[in-house]
C-alpha positions in Angstrom: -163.1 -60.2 194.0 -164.4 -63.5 193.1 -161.6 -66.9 193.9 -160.4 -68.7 191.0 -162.8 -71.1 191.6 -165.5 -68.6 190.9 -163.4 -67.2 187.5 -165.4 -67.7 184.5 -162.4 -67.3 181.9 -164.8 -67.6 178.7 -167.5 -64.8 179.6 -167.1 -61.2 180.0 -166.9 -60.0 183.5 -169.1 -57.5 182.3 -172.2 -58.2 181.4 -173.2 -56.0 179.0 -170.2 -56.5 176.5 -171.9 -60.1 175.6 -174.1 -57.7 173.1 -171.5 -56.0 171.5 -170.0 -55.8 168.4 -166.2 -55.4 169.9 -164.5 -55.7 165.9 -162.1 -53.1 165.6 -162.1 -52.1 169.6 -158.1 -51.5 170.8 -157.0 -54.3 173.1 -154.6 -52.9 175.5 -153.0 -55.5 178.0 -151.6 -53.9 181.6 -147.8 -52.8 179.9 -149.1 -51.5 176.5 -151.1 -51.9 173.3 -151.2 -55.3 171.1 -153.5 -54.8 168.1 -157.1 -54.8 167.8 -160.0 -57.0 167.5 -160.0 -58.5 164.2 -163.6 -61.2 165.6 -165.1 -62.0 168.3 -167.8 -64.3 169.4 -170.2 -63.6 172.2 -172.2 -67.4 173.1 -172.7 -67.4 176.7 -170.2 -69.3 178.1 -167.8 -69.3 174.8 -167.3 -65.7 174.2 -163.7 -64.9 173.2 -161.4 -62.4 170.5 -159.3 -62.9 167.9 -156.8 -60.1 167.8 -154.8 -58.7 165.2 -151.5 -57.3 167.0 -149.9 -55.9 163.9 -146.1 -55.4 163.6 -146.0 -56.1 167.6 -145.8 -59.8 167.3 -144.8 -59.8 163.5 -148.3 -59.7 162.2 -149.4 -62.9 164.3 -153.3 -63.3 165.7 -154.0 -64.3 169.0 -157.4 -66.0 170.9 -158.4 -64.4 174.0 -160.7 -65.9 176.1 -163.6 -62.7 177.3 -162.6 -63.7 180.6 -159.4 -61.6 180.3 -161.0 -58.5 179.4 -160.8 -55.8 182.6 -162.9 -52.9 181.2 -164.6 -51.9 178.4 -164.4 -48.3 177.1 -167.3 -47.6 174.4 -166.2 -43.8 174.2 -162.6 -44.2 173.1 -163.8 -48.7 171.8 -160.7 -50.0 174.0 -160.2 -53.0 175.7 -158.4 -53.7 178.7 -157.0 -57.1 179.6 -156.1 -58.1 182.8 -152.5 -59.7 181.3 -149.8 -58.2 180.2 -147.8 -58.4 176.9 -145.6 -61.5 177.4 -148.2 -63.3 178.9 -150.1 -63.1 175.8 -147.0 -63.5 173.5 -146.5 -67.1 175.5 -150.0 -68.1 175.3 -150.7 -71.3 172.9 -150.4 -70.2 169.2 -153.3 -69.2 167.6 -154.8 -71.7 165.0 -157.2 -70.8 162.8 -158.7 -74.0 161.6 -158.7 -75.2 165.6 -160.0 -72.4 167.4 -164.2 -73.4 167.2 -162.6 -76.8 169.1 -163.2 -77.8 172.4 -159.9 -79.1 173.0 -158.2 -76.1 171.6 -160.2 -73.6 173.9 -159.3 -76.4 176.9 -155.6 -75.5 176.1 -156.4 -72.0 175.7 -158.2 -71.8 178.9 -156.2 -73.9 180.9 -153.4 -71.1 180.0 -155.0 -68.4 181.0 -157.5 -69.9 183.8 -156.1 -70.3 187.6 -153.2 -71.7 188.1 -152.2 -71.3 184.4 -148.6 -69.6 183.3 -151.1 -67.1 181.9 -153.0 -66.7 184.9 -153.2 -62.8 186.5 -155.8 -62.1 189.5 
């Protein structure tokens, strides 16, 4: 288990999903399902998704950062995040012409990076 020191909140924990197309994949958090990937970018050290979560949070997107991401399943294209629902629902609003900024993925990872309200180890 690496410290929080160690967490590297913008780059999949696996490897391997860096060179995947993830668009349409199922993002499912630890208490249920909240929409599916509607983009995703995959630069070292950037990578993140934009998510689609439908009629859960009345047709909002949010940014997660690939460091979230607890499992990839290519058989069934689901995604597990290691965060749960409310966690998400409190992160810092999506914005669409803000979300290529640095100071907007600070924010963004500063929420969900250690000692974050949107922090989960």
């Amino acid at each position: 288990m690496p410290s929080p020191v160690d967490v590297d909140i913008w780059g999949y924990p696996d490897e391997a999903a860096a060179g995947r197309d993830l668009t349409g994949y199922s993002i499912e958090a630890i208490d249920g399902s909240i929409g599916k990937v509607d983009n995703a970018n995959n630069d070292t050290g950037a990578s993140w998704l934009i998510v689609d979560t439908g009629p859960w949070i009345f047709g909002k997107k949010v940014m997660l950062p690939a460091g979230v991401v607890s499992r990839i399943n290519s058989e069934t294209e689901v995604l597990r995040v290691n965060r749960t629902k409310e966690q998400i629902k409190n992160a810092p609003e999506f914005d669409e012409a803000r979300h290529l900024e640095q100071t907007y993925r600070d924010e963004l990872g500063g929420y969900y990076g250690p000692g974050g309200r949107g922090y989960q180890a």
